[in-house]
C-alpha positions, -999 to 999 in steps of 0.1 A, spaced: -448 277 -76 -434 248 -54 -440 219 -48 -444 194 -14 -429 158 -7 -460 136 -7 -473 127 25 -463 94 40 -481 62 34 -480 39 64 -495 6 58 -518 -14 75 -516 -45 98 -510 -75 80 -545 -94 89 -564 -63 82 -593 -65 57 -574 -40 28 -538 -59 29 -563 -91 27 -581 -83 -4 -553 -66 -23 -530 -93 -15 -550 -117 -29 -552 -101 -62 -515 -93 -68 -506 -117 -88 -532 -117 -113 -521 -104 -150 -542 -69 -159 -536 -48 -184 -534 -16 -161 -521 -16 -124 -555 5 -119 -579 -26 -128 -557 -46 -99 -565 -15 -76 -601 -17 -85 -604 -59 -83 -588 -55 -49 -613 -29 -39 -640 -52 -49 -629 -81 -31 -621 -63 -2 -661 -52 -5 -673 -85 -5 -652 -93 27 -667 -62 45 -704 -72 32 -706 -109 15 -742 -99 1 -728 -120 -34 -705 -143 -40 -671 -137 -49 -677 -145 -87 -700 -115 -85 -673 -91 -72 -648 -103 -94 -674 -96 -125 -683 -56 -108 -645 -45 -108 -649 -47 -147 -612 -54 -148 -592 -62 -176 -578 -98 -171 -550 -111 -192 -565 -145 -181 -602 -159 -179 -622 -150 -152 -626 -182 -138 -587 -188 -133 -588 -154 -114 -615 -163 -91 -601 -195 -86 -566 -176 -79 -579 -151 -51 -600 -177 -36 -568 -199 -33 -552 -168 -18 -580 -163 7 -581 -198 17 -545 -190 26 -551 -165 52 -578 -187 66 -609 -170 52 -634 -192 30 -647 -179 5 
């Protein structure tokens, strides 16, 4: 049995939604790279549909944060703000 290369990844335009939302989460301390991949999910779901707030997103991914929840809202809203979108 053999194997194949993985398939390329190419990555999106830099003021697209995705590189948005998860690169306002990648500095935030998690305990698994897979809660990052799911808070960026989540935020980039409240860009798409901002039915709640951002605090509400932030509490859905059910990440584990190696700092309070507050301070990471507070983070990817500072991050947002950044690329010009107010959150």
């Amino acid at each position: 049995m053999t194997t194949k290369a993985p398939s390329p990844v190419r990555t999106g335009a830099e003021d697209s939604l995705e590189r948005i939302a998860y690169g306002s989460v990648a500095g935030i301390p998690v305990v698994e790279p897979h809660d990052l991949d799911r808070l960026g999910y989540h935020v980039w779901l409240w860009l798409v549909n901002r039915r709640d707030s951002l605090e509400v997103a932030v509490r859905t991914a059910v990440c584990r944060l190696e700092i309070p929840e507050e301070e990471a809202v507070t983070r990817i809203r500072s991050a947002l703000k950044e690329r010009g979108i107010t959150a």
